[in-house]
N, C-alpha and C positions, 0 to 999 in steps of 0.2 A: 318633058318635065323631069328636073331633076328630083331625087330622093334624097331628103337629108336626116339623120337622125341629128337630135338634138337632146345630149343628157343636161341635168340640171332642169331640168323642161319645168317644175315647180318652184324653182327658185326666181328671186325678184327680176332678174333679168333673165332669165333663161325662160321665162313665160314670156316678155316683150317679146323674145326671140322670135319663138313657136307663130303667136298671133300676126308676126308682121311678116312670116316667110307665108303662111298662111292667106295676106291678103294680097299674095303676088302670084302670077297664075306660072310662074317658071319653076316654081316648086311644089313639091310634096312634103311638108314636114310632119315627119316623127317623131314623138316626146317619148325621152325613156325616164320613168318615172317609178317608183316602190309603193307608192300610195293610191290606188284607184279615186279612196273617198277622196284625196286630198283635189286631184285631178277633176272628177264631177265638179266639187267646191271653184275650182278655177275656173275650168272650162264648160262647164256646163253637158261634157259628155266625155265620154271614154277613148271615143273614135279618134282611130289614128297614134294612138298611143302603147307602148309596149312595156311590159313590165320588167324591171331587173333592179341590178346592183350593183355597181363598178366595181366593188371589191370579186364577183360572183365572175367570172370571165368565162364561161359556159352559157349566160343570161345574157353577155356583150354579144357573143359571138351570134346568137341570135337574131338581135335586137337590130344587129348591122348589116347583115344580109340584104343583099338588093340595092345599099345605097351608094352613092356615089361620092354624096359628103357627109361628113362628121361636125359638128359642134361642140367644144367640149364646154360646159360652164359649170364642171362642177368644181366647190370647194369645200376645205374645211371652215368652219364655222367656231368660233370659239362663245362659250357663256359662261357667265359668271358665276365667281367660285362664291361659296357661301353666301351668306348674309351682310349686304352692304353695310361697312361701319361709319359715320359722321366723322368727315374730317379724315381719314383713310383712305389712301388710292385702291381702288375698287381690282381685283385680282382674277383671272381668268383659266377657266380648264377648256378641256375637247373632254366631253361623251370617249364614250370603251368604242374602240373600234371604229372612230373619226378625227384621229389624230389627223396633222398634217401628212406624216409620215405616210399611212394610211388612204388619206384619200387626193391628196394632192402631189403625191408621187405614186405608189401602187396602183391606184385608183386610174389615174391618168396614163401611167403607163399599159393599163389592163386595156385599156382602148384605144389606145394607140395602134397594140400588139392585133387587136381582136379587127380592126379597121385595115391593115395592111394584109390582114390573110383573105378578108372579103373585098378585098382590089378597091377601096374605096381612094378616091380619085385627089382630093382633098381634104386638109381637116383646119378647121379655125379652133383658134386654141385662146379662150379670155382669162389674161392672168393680174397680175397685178406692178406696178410701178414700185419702185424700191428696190429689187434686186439686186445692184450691184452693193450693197452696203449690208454687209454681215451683220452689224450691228442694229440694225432699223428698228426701229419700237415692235415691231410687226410680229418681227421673231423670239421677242421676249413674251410673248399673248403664252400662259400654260405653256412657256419652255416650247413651243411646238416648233419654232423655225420655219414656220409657212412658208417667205420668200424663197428661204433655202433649195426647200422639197419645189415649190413652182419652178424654180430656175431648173432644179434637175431635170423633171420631166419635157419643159421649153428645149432642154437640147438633147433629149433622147427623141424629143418628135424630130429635130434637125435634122436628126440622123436615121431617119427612118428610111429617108429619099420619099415620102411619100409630101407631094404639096401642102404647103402651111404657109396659115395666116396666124401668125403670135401676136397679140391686140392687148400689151400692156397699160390698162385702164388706171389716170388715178380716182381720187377719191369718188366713189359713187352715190349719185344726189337722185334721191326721190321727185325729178323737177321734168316739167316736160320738153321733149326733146326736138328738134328741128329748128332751135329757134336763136341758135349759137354759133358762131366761129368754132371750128375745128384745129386744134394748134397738134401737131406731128412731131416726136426729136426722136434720139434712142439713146442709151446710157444713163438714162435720169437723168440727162438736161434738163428738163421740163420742172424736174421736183428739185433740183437743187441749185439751178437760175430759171425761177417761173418769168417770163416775158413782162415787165412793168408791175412784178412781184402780185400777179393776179393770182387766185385760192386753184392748186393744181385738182383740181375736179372737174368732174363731168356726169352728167345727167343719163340713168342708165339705158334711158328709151334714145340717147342718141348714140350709145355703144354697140345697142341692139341695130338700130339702123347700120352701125360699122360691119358688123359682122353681115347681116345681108348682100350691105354691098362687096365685101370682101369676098361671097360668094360667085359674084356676079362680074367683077371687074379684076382682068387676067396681070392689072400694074400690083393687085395684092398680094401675088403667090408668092412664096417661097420667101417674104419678109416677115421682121418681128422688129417693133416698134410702139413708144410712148403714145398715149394721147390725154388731151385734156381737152375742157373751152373755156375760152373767155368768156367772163359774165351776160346772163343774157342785154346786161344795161348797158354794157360798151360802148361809147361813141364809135371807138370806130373797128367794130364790129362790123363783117360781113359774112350773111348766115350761110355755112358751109351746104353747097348744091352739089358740089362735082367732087364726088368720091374719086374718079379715076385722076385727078390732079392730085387729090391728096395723097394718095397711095404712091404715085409719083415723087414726091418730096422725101421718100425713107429708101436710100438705098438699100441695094439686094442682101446686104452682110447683116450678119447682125452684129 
């Protein structure tokens, strides 16, 4: 049974995560999580979960002991600056101490660093689509530069020499998963010629299912790579089964 820690364990897909490594008997997973209540509220108990803080790297180093693979799903988050005004484009901050800068580079580098000293074997790293474009709306959210900091940390894990899965996600939809074509490029192909101009998103119970399998199938190692799906309405649509073909379609480079 492998041992995996999984941070972001409370967030909307980093709970998918937890739940589906959980109903597969080749894992153990770990949730590193700051919030007990929040954890009870989701999961209905404590167990199996460790408490820390990705900025805290004495709490990583802990947390990751014993395992073999890493998850990272955490991000910064952005919300809303003041009070909505009518007819106003609506304006964005990061919280003290959840900048980008902060948790999507520091953050992810603290676990990175804390994951190669406890020999951990692999790490899947869920980031975002847009990267290659300085300018992306993404990076203007509170001045943070999110893409930015993501990319940094994507090739600091590169160069870690420790195995990785980099699983650039776009848009993530509230929608249930398994029930899609799986479409694979790298470069922001995907977001800036979408295939017969379909909406670059993906459903995030089917990114959660990527990352499992990413754990499980050895054609994912050491690539970083787009995904999206096609609608689940598509005529000709065919619902992605075999992960190890897909992983196969993204060469080894990034």
């Amino acid at each position: 049974m492998k041992r995996v820690l999984v941070t972001g364990a409370t967030g909307r897909t980093g709970s998918l995560v937890v739940k589906k490594l959980r109903q597969r008997e080749e894992f153990q997973a770990i949730g590193l999580a700051r919030s007990p209540d929040k954890v009870k509220e989701m999961f209905g108990s404590t167990e199996d979960f460790v408490w820390g803080d990705i900025k805290d790297y004495s709490s990583l180093e802990a947390a990751v002991r014993d395992c073999q693979a890493l998850v990272i799903l955490t991000s910064a988050v952005p919300q809303p600056k003041g009070t909505p005004q009518p007819g106003k484009r609506p304006e964005f901050e990061f919280a003290s101490g959840e900048t980008p800068e902060e948790i999507d580079w520091i953050g992810q580098k603290n676990q990175i660093d804390a994951a190669k000293k406890a020999g951990v074997e692999h790490i899947v790293l869920v980031g975002s689509m847009g990267g290659t474009n300085p300018d992306h709306p993404l990076n203007r959210l509170g001045n943070g530069n999110i893409l930015i900091w993501k990319r940094k940390a994507e090739q600091y894990l590169i160069d870690s020499e420790i195995d990785y899965t980099i699983i650039r996600a776009g848009g993530l939809l509230n929608e249930r998963g398994g029930v899609r074509e799986l479409l694979v490029d790298k470069d922001d192909t995907l977001l800036n010629h979408p295939p017969d101009d379909i909406p670059t998103s993906i459903p995030r119970a089917d990114v959660a299912e990527v990352v499992v399998r990413a754990l499980l199938e050895s054609d994912a190692r050491n690539k970083a790579f787009d995904i999206i799906s096609k609608p689940e309405a598509a005529e000709d649509a065919v619902v992605t089964t075999d992960f190890a073909s897909l992983f196969q379609q993204v060469n080894s480079k990034i």
